[in-house]
C-alpha positions as CSV (number, residue, x, y, z in Angstrom):
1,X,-151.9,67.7,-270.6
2,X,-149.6,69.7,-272.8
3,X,-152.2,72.9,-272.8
4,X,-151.7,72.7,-268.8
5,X,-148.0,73.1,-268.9
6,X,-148.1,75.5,-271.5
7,X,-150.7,77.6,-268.6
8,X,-148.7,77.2,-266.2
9,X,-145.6,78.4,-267.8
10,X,-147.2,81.5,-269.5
11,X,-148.6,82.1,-266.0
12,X,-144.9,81.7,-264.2
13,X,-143.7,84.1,-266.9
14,X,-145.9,86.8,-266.5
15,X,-145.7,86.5,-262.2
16,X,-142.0,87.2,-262.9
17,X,-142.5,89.8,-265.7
18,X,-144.8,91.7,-263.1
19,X,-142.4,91.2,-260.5
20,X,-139.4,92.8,-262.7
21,X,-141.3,95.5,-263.8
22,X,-142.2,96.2,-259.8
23,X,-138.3,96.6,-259.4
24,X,-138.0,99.0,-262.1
25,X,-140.6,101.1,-260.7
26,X,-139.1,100.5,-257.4
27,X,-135.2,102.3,-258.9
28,X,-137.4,104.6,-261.0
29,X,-138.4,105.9,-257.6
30,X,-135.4,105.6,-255.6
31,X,-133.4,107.7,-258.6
32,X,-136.1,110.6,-258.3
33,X,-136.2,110.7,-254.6
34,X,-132.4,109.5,-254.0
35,X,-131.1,108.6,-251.0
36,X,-132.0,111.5,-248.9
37,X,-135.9,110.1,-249.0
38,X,-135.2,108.3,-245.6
39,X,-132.7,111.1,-243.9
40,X,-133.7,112.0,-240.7
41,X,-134.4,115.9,-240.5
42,X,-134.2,118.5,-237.7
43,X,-137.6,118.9,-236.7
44,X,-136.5,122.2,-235.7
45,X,-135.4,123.2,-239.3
46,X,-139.1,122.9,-239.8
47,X,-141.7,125.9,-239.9
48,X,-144.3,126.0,-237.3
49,X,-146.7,125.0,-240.2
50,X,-144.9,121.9,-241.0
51,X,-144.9,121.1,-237.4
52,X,-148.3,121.1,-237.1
53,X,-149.5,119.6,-240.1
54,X,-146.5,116.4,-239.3
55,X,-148.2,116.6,-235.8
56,X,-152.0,116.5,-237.3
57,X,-150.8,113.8,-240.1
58,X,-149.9,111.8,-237.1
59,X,-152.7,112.1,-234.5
60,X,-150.7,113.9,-232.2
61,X,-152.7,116.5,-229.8
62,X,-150.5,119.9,-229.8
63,X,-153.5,122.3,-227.6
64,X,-151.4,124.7,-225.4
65,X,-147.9,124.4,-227.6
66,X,-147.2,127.4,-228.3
67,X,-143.5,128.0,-229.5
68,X,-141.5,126.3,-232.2
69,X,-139.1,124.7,-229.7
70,X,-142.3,122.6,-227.5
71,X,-143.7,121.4,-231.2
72,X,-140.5,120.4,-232.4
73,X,-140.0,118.3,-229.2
74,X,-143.7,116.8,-229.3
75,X,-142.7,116.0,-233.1
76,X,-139.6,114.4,-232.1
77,X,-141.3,112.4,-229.3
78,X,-144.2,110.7,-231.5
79,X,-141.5,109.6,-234.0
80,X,-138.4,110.3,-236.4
81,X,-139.1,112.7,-239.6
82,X,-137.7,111.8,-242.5
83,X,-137.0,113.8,-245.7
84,X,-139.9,112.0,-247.7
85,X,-142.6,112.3,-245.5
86,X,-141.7,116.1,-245.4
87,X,-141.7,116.4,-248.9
88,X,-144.9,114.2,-249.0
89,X,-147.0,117.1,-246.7
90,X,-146.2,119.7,-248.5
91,X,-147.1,118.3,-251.8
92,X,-150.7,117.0,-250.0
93,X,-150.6,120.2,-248.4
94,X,-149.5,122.6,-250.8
95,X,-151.1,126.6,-250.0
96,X,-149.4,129.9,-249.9
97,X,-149.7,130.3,-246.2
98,X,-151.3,128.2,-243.4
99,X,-154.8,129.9,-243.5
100,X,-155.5,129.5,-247.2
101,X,-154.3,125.4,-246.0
102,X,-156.7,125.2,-243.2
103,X,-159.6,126.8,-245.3
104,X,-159.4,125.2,-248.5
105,X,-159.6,121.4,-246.1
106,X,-162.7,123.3,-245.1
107,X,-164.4,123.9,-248.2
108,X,-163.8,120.9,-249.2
109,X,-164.3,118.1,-246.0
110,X,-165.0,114.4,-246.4
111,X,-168.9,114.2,-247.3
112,X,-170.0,112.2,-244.2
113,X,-173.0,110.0,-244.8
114,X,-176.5,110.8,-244.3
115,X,-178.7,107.7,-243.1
116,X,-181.9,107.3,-244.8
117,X,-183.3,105.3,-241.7
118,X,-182.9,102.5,-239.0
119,X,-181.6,100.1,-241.5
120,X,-179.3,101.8,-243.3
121,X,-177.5,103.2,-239.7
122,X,-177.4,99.3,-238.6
123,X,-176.2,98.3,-242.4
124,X,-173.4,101.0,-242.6
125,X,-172.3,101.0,-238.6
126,X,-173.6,98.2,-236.2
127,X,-172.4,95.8,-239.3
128,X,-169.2,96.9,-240.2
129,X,-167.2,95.2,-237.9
130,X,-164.1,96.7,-238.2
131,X,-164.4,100.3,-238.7
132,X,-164.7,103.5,-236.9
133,X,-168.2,105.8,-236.9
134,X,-168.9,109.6,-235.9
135,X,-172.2,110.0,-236.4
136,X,-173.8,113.4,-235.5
137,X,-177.5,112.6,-233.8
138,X,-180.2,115.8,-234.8
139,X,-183.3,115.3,-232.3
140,X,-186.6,114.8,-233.9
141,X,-188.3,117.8,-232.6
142,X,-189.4,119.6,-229.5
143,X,-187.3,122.0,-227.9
144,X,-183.8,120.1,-228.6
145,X,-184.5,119.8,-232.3
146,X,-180.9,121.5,-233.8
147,X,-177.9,119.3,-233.9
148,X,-175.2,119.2,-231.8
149,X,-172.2,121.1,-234.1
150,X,-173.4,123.7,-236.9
151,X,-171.5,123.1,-240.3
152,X,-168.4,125.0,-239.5
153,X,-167.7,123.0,-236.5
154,X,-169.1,119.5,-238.0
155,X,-166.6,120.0,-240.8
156,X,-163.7,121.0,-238.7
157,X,-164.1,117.2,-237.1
158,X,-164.8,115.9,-240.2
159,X,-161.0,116.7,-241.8
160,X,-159.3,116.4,-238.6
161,X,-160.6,112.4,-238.2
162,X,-160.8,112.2,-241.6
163,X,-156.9,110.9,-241.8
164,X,-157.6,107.8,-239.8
165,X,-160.0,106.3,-241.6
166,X,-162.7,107.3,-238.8
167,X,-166.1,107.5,-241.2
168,X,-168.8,110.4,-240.3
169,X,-172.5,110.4,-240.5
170,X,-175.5,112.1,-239.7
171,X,-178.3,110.7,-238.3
172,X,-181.9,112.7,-238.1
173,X,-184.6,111.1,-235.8
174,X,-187.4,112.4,-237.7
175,X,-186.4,109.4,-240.2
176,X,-187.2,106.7,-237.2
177,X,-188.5,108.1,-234.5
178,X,-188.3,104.7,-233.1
179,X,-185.2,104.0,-233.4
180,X,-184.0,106.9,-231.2
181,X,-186.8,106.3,-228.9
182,X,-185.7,103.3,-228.2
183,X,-181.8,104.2,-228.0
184,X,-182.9,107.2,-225.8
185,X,-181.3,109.6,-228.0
186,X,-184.1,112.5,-227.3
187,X,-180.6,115.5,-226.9
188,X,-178.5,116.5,-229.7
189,X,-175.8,114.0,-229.3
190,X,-172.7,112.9,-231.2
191,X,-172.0,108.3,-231.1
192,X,-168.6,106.7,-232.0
193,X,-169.5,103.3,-232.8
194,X,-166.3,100.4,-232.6
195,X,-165.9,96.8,-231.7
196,X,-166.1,96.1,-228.4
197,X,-163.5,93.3,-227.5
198,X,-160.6,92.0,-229.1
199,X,-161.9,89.5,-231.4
200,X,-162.3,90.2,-234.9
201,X,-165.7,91.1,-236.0
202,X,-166.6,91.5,-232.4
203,X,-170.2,93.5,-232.0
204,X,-170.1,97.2,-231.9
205,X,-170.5,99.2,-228.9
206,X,-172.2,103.0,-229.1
207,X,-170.8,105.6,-227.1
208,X,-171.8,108.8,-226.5
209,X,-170.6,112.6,-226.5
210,X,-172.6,115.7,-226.2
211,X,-169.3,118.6,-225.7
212,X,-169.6,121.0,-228.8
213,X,-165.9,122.1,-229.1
214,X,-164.0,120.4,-232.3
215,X,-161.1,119.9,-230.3
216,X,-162.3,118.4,-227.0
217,X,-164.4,116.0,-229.9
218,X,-161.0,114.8,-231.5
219,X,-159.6,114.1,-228.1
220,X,-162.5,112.0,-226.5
221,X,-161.7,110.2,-230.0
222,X,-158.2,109.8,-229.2
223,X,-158.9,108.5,-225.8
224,X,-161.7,106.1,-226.6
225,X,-159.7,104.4,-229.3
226,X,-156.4,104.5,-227.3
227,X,-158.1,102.2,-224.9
228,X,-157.2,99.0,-227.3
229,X,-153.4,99.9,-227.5
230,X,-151.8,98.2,-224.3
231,X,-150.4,100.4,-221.4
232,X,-147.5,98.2,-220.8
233,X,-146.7,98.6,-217.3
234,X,-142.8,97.5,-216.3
235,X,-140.0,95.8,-218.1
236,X,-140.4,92.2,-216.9
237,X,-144.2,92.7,-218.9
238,X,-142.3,93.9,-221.8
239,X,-139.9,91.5,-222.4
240,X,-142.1,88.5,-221.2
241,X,-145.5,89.4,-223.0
242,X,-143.6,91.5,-226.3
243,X,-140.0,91.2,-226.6
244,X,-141.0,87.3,-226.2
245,X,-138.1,86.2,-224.2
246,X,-138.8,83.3,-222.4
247,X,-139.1,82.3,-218.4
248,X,-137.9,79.1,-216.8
249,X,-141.5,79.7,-215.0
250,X,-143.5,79.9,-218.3
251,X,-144.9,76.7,-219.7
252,X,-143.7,75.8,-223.3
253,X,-147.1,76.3,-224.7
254,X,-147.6,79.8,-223.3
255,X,-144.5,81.0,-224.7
256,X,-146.1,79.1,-228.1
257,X,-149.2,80.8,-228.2
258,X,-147.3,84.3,-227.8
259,X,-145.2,84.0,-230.5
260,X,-147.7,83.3,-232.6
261,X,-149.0,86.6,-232.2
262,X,-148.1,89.5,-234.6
263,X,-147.4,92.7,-232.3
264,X,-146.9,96.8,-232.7
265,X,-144.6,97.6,-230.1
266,X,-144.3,101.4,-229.6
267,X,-141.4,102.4,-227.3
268,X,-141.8,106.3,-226.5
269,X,-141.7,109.4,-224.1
270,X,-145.3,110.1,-224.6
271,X,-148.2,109.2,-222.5
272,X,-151.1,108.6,-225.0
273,X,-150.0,107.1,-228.5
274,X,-150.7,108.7,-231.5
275,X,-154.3,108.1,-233.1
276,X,-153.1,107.0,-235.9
277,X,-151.7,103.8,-233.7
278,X,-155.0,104.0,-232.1
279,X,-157.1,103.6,-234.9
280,X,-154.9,101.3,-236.8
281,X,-155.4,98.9,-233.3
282,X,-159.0,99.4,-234.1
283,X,-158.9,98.0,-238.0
284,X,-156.6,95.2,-237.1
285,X,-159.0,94.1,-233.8
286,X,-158.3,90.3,-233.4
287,X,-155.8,90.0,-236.0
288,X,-152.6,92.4,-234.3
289,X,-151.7,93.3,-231.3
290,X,-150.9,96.9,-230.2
291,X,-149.1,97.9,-227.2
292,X,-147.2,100.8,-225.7
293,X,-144.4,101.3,-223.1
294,X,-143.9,105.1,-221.6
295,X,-140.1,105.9,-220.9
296,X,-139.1,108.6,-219.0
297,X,-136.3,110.4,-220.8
298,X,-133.8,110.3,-217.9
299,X,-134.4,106.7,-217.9
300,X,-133.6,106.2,-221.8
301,X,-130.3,104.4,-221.8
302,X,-131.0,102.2,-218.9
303,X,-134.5,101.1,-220.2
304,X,-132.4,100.2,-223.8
305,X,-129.6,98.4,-221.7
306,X,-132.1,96.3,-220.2
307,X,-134.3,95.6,-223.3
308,X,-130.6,94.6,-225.3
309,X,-131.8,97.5,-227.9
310,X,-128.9,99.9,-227.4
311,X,-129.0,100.3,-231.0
312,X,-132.4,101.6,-231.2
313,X,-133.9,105.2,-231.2
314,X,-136.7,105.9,-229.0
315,X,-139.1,106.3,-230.0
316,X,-139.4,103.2,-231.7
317,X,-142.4,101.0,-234.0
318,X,-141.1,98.1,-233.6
319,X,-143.1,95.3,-235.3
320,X,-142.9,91.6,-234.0
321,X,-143.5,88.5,-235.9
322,X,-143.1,84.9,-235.5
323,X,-140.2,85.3,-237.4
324,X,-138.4,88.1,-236.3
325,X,-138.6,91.8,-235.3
326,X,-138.7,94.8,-237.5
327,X,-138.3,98.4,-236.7
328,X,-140.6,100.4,-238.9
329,X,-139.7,103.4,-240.6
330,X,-135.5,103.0,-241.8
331,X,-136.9,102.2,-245.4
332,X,-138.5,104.4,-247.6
333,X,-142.1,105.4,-247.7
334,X,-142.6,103.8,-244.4
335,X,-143.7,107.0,-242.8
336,X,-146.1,107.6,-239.1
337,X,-149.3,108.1,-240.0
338,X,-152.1,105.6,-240.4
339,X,-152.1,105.3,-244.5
340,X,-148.2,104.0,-244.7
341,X,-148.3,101.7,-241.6
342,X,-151.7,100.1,-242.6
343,X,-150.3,99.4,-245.9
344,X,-146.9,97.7,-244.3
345,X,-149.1,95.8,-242.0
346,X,-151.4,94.8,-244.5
347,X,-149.0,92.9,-246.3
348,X,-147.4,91.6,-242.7
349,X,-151.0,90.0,-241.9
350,X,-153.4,90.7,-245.2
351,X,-157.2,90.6,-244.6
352,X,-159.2,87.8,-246.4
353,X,-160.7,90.1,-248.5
354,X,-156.7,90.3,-249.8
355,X,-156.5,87.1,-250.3
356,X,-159.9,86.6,-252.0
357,X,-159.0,89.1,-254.5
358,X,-155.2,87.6,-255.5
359,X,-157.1,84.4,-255.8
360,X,-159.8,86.2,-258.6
361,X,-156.8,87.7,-260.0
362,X,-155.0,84.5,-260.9
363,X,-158.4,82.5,-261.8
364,X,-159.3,85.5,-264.8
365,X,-155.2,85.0,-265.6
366,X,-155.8,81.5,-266.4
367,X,-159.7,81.6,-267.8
368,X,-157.8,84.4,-270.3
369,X,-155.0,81.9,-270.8
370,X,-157.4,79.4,-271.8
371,X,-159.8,81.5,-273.8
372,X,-156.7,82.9,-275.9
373,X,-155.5,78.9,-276.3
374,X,-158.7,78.0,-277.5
375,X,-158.5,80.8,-279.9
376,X,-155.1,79.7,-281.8
C-alpha cells in the first residue's frame, strides 16, 4: 500500500516538474520574441515576395494579381499578419532573391510515393481514412503510355500541396494492369482520393483530373476540398446553426445536440476559404465542423452589429466550443496556415491516437517507477 502512494506521488511530482519547466520554456520564448511576436503588421510594408509566400503558406490563389497593392489586400482579406509568422517565412524561406527560393523548393520537393501494386495503393489511400491523395496515374502502354505532368511540373504540385498535408503518389499500370482495367484508368490521369461524407473514417471517394497546368491542378484541389467547409448562406443560419443562439421555435434537444459540436467559423470578404481551412476540414471529418460566411465589405459594420461582435476584426477564425468561443490568432504562434491551426485544434479535440499515446506515456512512467522501487 505504502509503494502505491509513494508512485503516485513521485508521479504527481514529476507532471508538475514537466509542467514548470513547460512555463519556463514558454518566458524563454516570449523574452526572445518579446511582445512584438503578435503585432499586427502592414501587409503593405511587406515585399511582393513576402506577399506571396504569406499568400502560398496560406492556400490562398493570387493568378492575375499583379501589383503590390491587389496582394496586399488579398493578404489582408484571408487573415491578420502578425510579426511572428513574418519572421517565421523568412527563416523557412530564407534565399537571396525569390528565384533562388522557388528553385531550391524545386530541387528539393516532397518524395511522393511510388506504389508497388494494387495493394499497396488500397493500403496507403482507400485505407487511410482521413487524409488527402494526389496520385499521378502513368498508362500501361499503347499510344497513351507517358504520364500526365513531366517532372518539372509534377514537382511544382508537389511543393505547392505539400504545405497541407495533401500526400502525392505515382501509380504505374504496368504494376496491375488489372487494377486500372477495372477503374478504367486507360488515359494519363491524375486522382485525389478523400472521404466522402462527414463521418469520421467515412470511405474514400476517387476523383479525377486530366488538365496539365500546375496551377489549374492546385485550384481543382482547392475547390474539391472546399466543398466540406460550409457556405453559410444569411445571418439568421449563422447565428442559429454557429453562433448557437437559441429560437423560441427550436426544440431544447436541437439546440443540445448543436452545442455539442466543436465549430471553425471563418468570417471573411473572400469567396473560397483558404486551403489550408479546406484541408484541415478534411483531417478533422466527423470530429469539427467548418463553416464560412462571405461579407461584403460595404456591409462590414452592419453584419458585426447584428452578430453582437463589434469588437471583432473581419476576417475572423473564430472557434466554438461547448464552452465558449475563441478567436484564433491574438496569442502567439497561432498563425493561418494549416501546421499552427491543426496543432491548436488538436489539443481543442485530440485524435485517439493522442490519447493512446499520453496513456503509454504514463503506464512506462509508472512500470519505471516500479522497476527503480524494486531496485532500492
Amino acid at each position: 500500500m505504502r509503494s502505491l502512494w509513494i508512485q503516485a506521488i513521485l508521479l504527481i511530482v514529476y507532471l508538475i516538474l514537466v509542467f514548470f519547466i513547460s512555463r519556463m520554456l514558454d518566458l524563454v520564448l516570449w523574452y526572445q520574441h518579446g511582445i512584438t511576436s503578435t503585432q499586427i503588421v502592414d501587409p503593405l510594408l511587406l515585399s511582393v515576395r513576402q506577399l506571396k509566400h504569406l499568400l502560398e503558406n496560406r492556400g490562398v490563389s493570387y493568378a492575375g494579381y499583379v501589383e503590390k497593392k491587389e496582394l496586399a489586400q488579398l493578404v489582408e482579406a484571408s487573415a491578420v499578419v502578425v510579426q511572428s509568422e513574418v519572421e517565421e517565412l523568412s527563416h523557412v524561406r530564407s534565399g537571396t532573391d525569390g528565384e533562388k527560393s522557388v528553385r531550391e523548393r524545386l530541387s528539393t520537393p516532397p518524395t511522393p510515393s511510388r506504389f508497388t501494386g494494387g495493394a499497396h495503393f488500397y493500403e496507403e489511400v482507400e485505407d487511410t481514412k482521413d487524409s488527402v491523395w494526389l496520385v499521378q496515374v502513368v498508362p500501361a502502354g499503347g499510344s497513351h503510355s507517358e504520364p500526365l505532368l513531366d517532372d518539372y511540373s509534377w514537382r511544382i504540385v508537389c511543393s505547392q500541396v505539400a504545405p497541407f498535408a495533401i500526400r502525392t503518389g505515382v501509380f504505374d499500370c504496368k504494376l496491375d494492369r488489372r487494377l486500372c482495367s477495372s477503374k478504367g484508368w486507360h488515359h494519363p490521369l491524375l486522382l485525389l482520393a478523400l472521404p466522402k461524407g462527414t463521418r469520421a473514417k467515412d470511405r474514400v471517394v476517387l476523383k479525377t483530373f486530366t488538365s496539365a497546368r500546375p496551377q489549374s491542378i492546385v485550384e481543382w484541389v482547392r475547390d474539391q476540398l472546399s466543398i466540406r467547409v460550409k457556405n453559410i448562406q444569411d445571418v439568421d443560419e449563422l447565428k442559429r446553426d454557429w453562433l448557437q443562439e437559441k429560437h423560441n421555435n427550436t426544440s431544447a434537444s436541437d439546440n443540445s445536440n448543436r452545442n455539442q459540436d466543436v465549430k471553425v467559423l471563418l468570417l471573411t470578404h473572400l469567396l473560397h476559404p483558404p486551403l489550408f481551412l479546406a484541408a484541415l476540414s478534411i483531417k478533422f471529418t466527423g470530429r469539427i465542423k467548418f463553416g464560412m460566411f462571405s461579407v461584403k465589405k460595404e456591409d462590414t459594420e452592419a453584419i458585426k452589429k447584428k452578430l453582437k461582435l463589434l469588437d471583432h476584426r473581419i476576417p475572423s477564425y473564430i472557434i466554438i466550443t461547448p464552452e465558449r468561443k475563441v478567436i484564433y490568432g491574438r496569442k502567439r504562434f497561432e498563425h493561418f496556415n494549416f501546421g499552427s491551426m491543426n496543432l491548436f485544434l488538436r489539443a481543442v479535440h485530440p485524435e485517439m491516437n493522442d490519447v493512446f499515446l499520453c496513456s503509454l506515456v504514463i503506464v512506462n512512467m509508472l512500470v519505471c517507477l516500479q522497476i527503480f522501487q524494486m531496485s532500492q
